[in-house]
N, C-alpha and C positions, 0 to 999 in steps of 0.2 A: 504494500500500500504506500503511495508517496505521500509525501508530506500534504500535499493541496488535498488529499482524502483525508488524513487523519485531521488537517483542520476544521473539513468543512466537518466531517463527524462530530469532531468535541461542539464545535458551535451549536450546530443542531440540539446535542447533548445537552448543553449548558442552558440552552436558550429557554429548553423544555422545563429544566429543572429549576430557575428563574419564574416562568411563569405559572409552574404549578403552586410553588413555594414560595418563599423569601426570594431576596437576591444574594447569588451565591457569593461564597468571601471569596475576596479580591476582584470584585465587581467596583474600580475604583470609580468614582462621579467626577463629571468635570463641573466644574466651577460653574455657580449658579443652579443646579439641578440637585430638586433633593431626592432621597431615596424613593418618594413614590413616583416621582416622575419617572425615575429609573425604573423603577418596576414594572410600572404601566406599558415602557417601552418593550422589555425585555418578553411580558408577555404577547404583546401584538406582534411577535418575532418567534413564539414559543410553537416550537414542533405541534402539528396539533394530528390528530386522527383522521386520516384521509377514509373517504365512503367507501371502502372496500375495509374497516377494520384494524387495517397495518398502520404505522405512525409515517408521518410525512417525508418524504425523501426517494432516491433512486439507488442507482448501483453505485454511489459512491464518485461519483466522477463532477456531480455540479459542486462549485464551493458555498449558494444559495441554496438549501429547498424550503420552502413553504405552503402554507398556502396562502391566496389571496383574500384579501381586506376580507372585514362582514359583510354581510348583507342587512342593508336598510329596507324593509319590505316596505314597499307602497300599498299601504290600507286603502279600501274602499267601503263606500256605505254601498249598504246592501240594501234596497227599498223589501218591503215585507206587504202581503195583501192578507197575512191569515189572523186566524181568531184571536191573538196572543198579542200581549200589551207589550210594550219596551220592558226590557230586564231591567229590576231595578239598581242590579249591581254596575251599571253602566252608566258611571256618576258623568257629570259633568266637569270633570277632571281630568277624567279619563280621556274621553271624546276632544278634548279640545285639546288634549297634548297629541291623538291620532290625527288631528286634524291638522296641527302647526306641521309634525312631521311631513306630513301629504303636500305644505304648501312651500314650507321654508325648508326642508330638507332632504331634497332629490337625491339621491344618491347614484352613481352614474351605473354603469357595468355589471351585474354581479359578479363577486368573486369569489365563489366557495371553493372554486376547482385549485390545487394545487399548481403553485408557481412554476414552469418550466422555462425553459431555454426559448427563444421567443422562435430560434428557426424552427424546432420540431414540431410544432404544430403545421409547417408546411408540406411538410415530408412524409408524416404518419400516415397519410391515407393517400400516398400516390400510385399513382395507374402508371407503370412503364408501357404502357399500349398506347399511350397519346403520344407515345415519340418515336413508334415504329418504323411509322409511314418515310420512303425514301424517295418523297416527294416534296415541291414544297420550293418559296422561294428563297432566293439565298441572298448572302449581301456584298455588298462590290466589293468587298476583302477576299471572297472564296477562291481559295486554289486549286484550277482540274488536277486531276489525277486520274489514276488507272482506273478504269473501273465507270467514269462518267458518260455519261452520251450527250453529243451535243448534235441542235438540230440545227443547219444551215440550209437558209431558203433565198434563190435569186429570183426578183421578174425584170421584166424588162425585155428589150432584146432577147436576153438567157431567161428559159424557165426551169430552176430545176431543185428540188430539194433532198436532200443527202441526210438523211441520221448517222453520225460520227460516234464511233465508241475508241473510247482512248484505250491502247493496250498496256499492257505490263510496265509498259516504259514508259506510259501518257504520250503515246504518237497515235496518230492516225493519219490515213490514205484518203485524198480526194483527188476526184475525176483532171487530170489536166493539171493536176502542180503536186501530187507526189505524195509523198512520206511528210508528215510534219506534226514537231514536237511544241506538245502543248503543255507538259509538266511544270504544274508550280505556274502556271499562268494563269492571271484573273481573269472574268469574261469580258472584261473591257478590252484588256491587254489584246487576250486572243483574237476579238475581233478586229482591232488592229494589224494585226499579224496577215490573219488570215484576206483582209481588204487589200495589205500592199501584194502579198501573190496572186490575187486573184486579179491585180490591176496588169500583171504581166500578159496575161490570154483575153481577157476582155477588155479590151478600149473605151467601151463604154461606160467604164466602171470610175473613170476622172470623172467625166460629162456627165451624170447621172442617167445615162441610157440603160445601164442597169443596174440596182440598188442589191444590197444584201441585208439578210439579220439573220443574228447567231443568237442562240438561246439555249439553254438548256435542258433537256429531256430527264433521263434518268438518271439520278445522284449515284456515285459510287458508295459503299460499302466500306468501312474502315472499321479495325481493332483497334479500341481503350482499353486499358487495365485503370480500373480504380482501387488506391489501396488507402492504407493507414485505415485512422477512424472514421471509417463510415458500416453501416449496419450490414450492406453484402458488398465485400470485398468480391471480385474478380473481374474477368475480361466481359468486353461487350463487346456486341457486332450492331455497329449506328452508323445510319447514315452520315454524308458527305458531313452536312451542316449543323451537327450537331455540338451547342454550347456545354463549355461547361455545365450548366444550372442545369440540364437536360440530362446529362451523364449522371449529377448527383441525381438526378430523381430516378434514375432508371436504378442505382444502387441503395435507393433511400433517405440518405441526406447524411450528413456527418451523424454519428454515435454522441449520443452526452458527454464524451469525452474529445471530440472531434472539434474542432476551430471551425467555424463561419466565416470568420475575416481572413485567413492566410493561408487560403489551396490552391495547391501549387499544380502547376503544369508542367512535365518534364520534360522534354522534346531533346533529348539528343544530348549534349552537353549544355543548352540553354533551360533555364528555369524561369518561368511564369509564376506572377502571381495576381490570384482572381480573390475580390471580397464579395463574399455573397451579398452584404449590404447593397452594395447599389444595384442590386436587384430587388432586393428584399422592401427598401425605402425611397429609391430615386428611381427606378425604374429603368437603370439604363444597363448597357450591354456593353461590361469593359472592352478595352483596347485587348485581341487578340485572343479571344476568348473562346473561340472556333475550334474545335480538334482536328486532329492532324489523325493518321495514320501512324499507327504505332505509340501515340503519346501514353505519358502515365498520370494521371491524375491522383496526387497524393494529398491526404488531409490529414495535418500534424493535430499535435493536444495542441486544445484552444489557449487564447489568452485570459487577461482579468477577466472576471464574471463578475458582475454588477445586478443585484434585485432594486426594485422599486415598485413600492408599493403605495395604496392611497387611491387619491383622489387625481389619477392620473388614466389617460384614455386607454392606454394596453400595459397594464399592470402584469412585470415578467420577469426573466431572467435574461440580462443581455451580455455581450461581449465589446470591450473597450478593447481601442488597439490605439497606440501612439499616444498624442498630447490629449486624447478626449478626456472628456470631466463629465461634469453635473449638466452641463446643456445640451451635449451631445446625447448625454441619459433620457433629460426630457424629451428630446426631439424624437427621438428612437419608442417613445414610452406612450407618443402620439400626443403629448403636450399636456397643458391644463383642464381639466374640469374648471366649470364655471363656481362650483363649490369648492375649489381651493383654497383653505385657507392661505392669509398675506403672514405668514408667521414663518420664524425659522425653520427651515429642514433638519430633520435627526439622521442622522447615518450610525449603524452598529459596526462596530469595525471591527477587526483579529491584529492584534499587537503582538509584539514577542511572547513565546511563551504560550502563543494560544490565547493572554488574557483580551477580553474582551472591553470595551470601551462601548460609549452613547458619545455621540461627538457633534457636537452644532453645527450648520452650517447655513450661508444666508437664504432667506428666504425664496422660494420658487421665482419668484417676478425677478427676483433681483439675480438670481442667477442666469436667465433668460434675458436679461438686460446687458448682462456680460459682466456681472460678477464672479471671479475665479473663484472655484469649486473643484479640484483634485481629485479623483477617485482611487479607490484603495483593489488591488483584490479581494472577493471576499464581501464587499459592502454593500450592508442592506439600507437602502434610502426610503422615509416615511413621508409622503407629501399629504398634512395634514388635512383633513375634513372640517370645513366650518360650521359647529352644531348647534350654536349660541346663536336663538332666533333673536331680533331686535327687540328689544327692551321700552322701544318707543311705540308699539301697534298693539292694534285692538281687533282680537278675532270675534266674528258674529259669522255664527251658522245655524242651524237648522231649518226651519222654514221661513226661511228669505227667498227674495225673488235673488239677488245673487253676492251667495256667502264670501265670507274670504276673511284677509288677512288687513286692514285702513290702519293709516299712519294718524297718532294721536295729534291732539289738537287743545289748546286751552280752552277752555269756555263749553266745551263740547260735551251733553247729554247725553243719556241713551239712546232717546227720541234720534237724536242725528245723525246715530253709528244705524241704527234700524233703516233712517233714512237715507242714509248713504248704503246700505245694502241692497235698494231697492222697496223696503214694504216688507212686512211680512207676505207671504203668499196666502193662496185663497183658503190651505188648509190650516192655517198657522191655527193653534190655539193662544187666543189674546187675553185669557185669564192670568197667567201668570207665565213668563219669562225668566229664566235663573241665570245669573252673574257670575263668575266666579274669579274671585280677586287672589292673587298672590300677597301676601305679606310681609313681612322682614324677614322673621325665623325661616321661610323658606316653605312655610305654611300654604292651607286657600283656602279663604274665607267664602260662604255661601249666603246669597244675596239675591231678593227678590224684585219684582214689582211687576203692571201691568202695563197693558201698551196706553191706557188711559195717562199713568204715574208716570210713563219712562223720561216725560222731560222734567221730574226731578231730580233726578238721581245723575249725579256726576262720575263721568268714565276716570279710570286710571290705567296708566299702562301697563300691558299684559292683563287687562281685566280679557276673560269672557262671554261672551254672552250666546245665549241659547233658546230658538223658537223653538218651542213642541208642535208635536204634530196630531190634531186634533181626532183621527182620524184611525191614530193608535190609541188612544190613551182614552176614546168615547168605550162606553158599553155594546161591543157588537153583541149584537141577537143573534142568532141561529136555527137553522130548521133544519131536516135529517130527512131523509128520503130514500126507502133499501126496496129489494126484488128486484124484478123483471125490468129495469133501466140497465144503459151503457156504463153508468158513473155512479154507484148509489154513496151516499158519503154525507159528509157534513157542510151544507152551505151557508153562508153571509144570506141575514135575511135583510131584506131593503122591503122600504113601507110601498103598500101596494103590491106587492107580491102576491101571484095567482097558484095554483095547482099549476097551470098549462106554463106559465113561467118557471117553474124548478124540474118539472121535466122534461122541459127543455134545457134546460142547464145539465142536468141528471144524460144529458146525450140522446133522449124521446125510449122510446118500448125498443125489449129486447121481444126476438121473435115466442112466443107462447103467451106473454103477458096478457091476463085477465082483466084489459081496461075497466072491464063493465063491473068491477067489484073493486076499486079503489076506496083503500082507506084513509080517512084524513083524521089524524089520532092529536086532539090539541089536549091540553091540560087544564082544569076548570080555576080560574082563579081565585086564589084565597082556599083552596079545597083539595083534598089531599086524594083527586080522582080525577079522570079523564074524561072526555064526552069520544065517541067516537062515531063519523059520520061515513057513510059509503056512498060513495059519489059513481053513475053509470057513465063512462066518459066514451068516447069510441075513438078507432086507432088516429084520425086524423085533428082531435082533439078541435074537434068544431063548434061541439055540443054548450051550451049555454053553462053547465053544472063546471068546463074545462077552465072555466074565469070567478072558482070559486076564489075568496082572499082568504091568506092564511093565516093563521094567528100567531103570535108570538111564541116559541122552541116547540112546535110541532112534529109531525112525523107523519111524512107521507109513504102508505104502504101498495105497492103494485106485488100483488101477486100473479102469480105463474096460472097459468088454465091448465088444471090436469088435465083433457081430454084433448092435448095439443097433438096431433098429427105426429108423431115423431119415431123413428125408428131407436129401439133397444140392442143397443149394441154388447158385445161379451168377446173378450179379448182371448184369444188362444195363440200358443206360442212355444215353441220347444218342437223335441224328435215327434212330430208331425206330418201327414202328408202332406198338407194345405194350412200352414197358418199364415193367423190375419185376423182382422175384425171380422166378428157375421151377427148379423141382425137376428133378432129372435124373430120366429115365426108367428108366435101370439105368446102375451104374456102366461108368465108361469113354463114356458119352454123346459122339457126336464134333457138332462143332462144328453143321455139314452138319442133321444129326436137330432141333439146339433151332431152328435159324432158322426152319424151317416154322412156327415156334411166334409166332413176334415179329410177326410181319404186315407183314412187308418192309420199306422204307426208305421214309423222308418223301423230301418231291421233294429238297431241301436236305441230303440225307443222303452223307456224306464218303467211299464204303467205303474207300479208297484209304490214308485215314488214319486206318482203325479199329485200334484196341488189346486187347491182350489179356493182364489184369494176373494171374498167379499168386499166391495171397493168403500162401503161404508168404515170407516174407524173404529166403531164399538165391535162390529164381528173379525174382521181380518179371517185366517185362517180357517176354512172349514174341514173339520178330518172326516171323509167319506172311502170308502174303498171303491176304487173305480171299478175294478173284476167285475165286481156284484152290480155295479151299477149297468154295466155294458152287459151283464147276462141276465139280469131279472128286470127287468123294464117294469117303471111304476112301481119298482120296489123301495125300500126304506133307505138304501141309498143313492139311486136316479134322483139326485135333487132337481125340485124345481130353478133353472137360473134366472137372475135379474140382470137388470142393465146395470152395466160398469164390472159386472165380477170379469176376472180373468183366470184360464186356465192355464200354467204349467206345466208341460212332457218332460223330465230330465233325459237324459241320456244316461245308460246303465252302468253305474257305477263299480267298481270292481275293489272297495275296501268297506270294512266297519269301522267308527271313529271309538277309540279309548280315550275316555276325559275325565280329567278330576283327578280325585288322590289314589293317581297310581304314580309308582317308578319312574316310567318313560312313555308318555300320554306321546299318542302315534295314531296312525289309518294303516290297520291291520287288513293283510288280505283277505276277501270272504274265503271262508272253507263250507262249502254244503253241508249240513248236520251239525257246525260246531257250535255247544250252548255259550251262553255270555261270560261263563269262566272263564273258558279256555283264551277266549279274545284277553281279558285281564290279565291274564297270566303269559298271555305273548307281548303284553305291553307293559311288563316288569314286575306284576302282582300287586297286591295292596300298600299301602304307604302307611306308616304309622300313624297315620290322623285319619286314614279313612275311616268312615265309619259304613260294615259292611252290609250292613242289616237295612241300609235304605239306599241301595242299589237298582236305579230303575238305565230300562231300556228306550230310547225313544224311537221309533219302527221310520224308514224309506216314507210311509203315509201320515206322519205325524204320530201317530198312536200311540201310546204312553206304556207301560206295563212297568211295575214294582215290586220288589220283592214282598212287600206287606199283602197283595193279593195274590199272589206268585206269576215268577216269570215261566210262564208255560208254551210261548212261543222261542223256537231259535232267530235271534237277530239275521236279518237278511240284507243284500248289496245296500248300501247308505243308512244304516242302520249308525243309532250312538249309543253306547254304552256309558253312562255315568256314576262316576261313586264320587258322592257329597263330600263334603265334610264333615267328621264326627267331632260336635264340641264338647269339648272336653266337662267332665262335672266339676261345681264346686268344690274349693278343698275343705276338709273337715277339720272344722275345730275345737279346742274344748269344749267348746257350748254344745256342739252335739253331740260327742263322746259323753258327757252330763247325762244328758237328756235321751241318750239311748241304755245309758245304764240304769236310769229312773225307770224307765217305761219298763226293761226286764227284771228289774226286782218287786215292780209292782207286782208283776204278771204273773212272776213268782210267788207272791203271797198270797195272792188272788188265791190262786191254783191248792197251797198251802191249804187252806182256808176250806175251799171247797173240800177237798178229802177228808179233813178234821169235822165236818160239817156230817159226813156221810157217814166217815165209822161210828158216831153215834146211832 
């Protein structure tokens, strides 16, 4: 590990253990800074738990890791239309310090995600497939080479056009002037070239009787090796025109360990050097930055690394190279936030030794103005957040025409802060308005009046003030409305409200509904009884009785018309010939009638263990034996079926389950003829807590059987066997040792008693 890892590790270290804790000794302060301010530092710098769990950091290779600033969430109100009044735990305190934050204190960016190197988020997710294509323009620097083709076209006089491919050597053959070497020649060049031979056979090539243009076709093919720290190290096969920034992307980008500013180009005995920067922030395409054939593209360990964090546009980890400082940091960092604070910059630095320092430095503006600012490696920069709303305004929100934030004024009432909000709006309630005033200790005082009073009552700065909203805080009514509707539920009753009105709201009749029996169930007032009235309504709610009015927490009932048209459905499913839904034939359909229907049993088909689920809640499981059911028709187990039940076929299962307090609880293979012991005893025998004497069987068909009645069936395929738990008896104490040697020496004299009784 070098040195620049074992630094940035202790920092990390140190920084965590600062911000959990104390600040750690030999945490020296510079002048003017007390210990809390340090501490506060050290924490907003302090390792913290990245969203995967692990503590903040990489392999070891940045001298920054962090994560980025808090997050300031931006609250909103939420408008609300239900029965339910304001919480009252939602003081006015509360609200108006969510509110300052909403107006005075934007916060820019989020920054939960952890601080990185600012090139690798360009890199992470590249596609080397956008840089395949070996087509493509190129720029007046390109040099042919082997491998290109170029297209020359004449008119004029001469018509003739030629596709040129340069060979091994970069020569190529044209009609009437030979062999000619294009190696290393630009397309400008070449076309010069190629105009003065061609001015030898054509004459009219001075005159302009016949014109040429050369152009490029298909790019040659060239070998890169990229090596050092980058993520995939080796050769590529890229096109003619391929940059540097394009080579990195095709390998990844540099490794966290890899320079951004100092990759090198190697070519021969000559060395390039490319800074991804002015690709990254200026946009431009260094001097020479084109590859060559055979070049090596090498990325050494980077230079300083610099964090900055705050209130700055791309809060990261970057890399300084030469004279750069603190402005080249901001400029890189995408400059100022409008909430910057004008206050000095903090930088955490690593001194000899590892110790750490907080170190002043002048403020954002002013280093942006060209005050000198030196950067360290290692250095994390805080560009402060301005949180401290003005001290001179007066916030007024709730039901205004438009809330906000108004600059105090001497002489100034409520009445003028209301009026300069616009009015209360149409829902304000103008009974009473609450205030809430800050005090000395740091306190807030609670203060009333109405909109009649508000021009006496004199504003202070940082008062509050707050319209209610009448509309929460009135007594809503309600009426209730269930059956045969789309929506049955709880509605807002409003005056004048009809029956045809709430079922309409309610979404009008579900198909079966019994319009002509509607019940309108109100409460009699003062009296601990309801009246209830049944209204004949019909489906298009025309009827004169449809415009009954409803009375206050009522309950409108639509029932269902039993004699609705509908098909009874019964669910079948499993080793089956035919399963599916099928409709009963006429109610009370016995089991016996639908099977002719299913197309009998697959070969694999369980009946033994078929089921029969009642889709009501209080029945669930019915235990019938199907055999009997399929061969005695109209017998005691052909049940009659209802709509909603479903049938079950298992598939024939080929173990018995051992459960409970045995040894080794398992799915015993079935043996034909073998009783429930034998299964027990293949699944390790009894356990010391079983208790053996309430051992039951539960049958493939549900069926129960216990030893207390006896087990006189052999368990069969899907069969379970269970032994309970035996609980154990109370232990004996001397009180009943007592009280059992009482009752035997009674019993004894008794006894006594009697024979003396008799030899008389």
């Amino acid at each position: 590990m070098s040195s620049r890892h074992v630094v940035t590790w202790f920092l990390s270290s140190l920084l965590g253990a600062a911000a959990a804790q104390d600040l750690p000794a030999g945490f020296n302060l510079p002048d003017g800074m007390t210990p809390d301010q340090a501490k506060s530092i050290a924490q907003q710098a302090g390792a913290r738990p990245s969203p995967n769990g692990s503590s903040s950091g990489s392999n070891g290779s940045d001298n920054v890791l962090d994560h980025k600033g808090a997050v300031s969430p931006h609250e909103g109100d939420v408008g609300s239309d239900t029965l339910d009044t304001l919480d009252s735990s939602d003081s006015l305190a509360r609200r108006d310090r969510r509110y300052r934050r909403r107006q005075l204190s934007r916060d820019s960016a989020e920054q939960a995600s952890r601080l990185e190197r600012y090139g690798r988020s360009v890199f992470r997710n590249a596609d080397p497939s956008m840089f395949s294509s070996h087509v493509g323009a190129v720029g007046a620097d390109y040099q042919l080479g082997a491998g290109d083709e170029l297209v020359l076209t004449l008119w004029g006089q001469k018509e003739a056009r030629y596709q040129l491919e340069l060979d091994r050597d970069g020569q190529t053959s044209i009609e009437g002037i030979g062999v000619v070497s294009l190696n290393g020649q630009t397309v400008a060049s070449a076309t010069t070239l190629l105009r003065q031979r061609l001015q030898r056979i054509y004459s009219g090539m001075g005159s302009g009787r016949v014109s040429m243009d050369l152009t490029l076709g298909k790019l040659k093919q060239i070998r890169v090796f990229v090596v050092g720290d980058v993520d995939r190290q080796g050769g590529y096969l890229l096109s003619g025109n391929t940059s540097v920034f394009a080579a990195l992307y095709q390998a990844r980008g540099p490794s966290p360990l890899g320079s951004e500013r100092e990759v090198e180009i190697v070519r021969g005995k000559k060395r390039l050097r490319v800074d991804l920067y002015d690709y990254f922030f200026r946009g431009e395409e260094p001097t020479g930055d084109i590859l060559q054939d055979g070049d090596v593209v090498r990325v050494p360990p980077h230079g300083p690394l610099v964090a900055i964090k705050g209130d700055v546009g791309r809060p990261d980890i970057y890399e300084l190279k030469g004279a750069e400082g603190a402005k080249d940091l901001l400029d890189y960092a995408g400059g100022l936030l409008p909430t910057a604070a004008s206050t000095a910059m903090t930088a955490l630095r690593v001194f000899q030794d590892g110790r750490i320092d907080a170190v002043t430095l002048p403020t954002p503006q002013e280093i942006l103005a060209g005050a000198p600012a030196p950067l360290h490696d290692g250095d994390t920069l805080f560009v402060a957040h301005g949180r401290d709303p003005s001290a001179a305004t007066v916030t007024v929100g709730g039901q205004v025409r438009f809330p906000g934030i108004f600059p105090i004024s001497m002489g100034k009432n409520a009445a003028d802060f209301l009026q300069v909000a616009g009015g209360p709006s149409r829902d304000a309630y103008t009974g009473r308005v609450l205030l809430s005033r800050r005090l000395g200790d740091g306190n807030r005082e609670q203060l009333r009046f109405s909109l009649e009073t508000a021009n006496s009552l004199e504003v202070a700065a940082e008062d509050s003030l707050w319209v209610y909203d009448i509309t929460q805080i009135a007594n809503k009514d309600s009426i209730r409305i269930s059956g045969a509707v789309h929506k049955p539920g709880l509605y807002r009753r409003e005056e004048g409200m009809t029956v045809k009105d709430l079922i309409l709201k309610a979404g009008g009749f579900r198909w079966g509904a019994d319009w002509a029996h509607i019940r309108l169930e109100t409460p009699v007032p003062g009296e601990s009884e309801s009246r209830v009235d049944v209204l004949a309504l019909d489906s298009s709610l025309s009827v004169a009785s449809a415009d009954r009015p409803i009375p206050s927490r009522s309950h409108v009932a639509v029932p269902f018309d039993p004699k609705t048209d509908t098909l009874q459905m019964v669910e079948v499913g499993g080793w089956v010939g035919r399963p599916g839904r099928y409709a009963l034939l006429h109610s009370g359909e016995r089991l016996s009638s639908l099977w002719t229907r299913l197309g009998g049993l697959q070969p694999d088909a369980y009946l033994a263990g078929a089921r029969l689920i009642r889709g009501d809640t209080l029945t669930g499981r019915i235990q019938i034996d199907f055999s009997k059911a399929l061969q005695e028709s109209g017998g005691y187990d052909d049940l009659p079926l209802r709509s909603g039940d479903s049938i079950y076929v298992p598939m024939r299962p080929a173990t018995v389950a051992v459960r409970g307090r045995v040894n080794s609880p398992s799915n015993i293979l079935w043996r034909e003829g073998k009783k429930w012991r034998w299964y027990v005893e293949q699944a390790g025998g009894f356990s010391d807590s079983a208790d053996e004497d309430k051992v039951y069987v539960r049958y493939a068909d549900g069926s129960v059987q216990t030893r207390s009645i006896g087990i006189s069936d052999r368990p069969n395929p899907g069969s379970e066997v269970i032994v309970p738990f035996k609980v154990p008896p109370d232990p004996t104490t001397a009180k009943d040792v007592i009280n059992g040697l009482n009752l035997l020496l009674t019993t004894a004299i008794a006894g006594v008693t009697v024979y003396v009784l008799l030899r008389r």
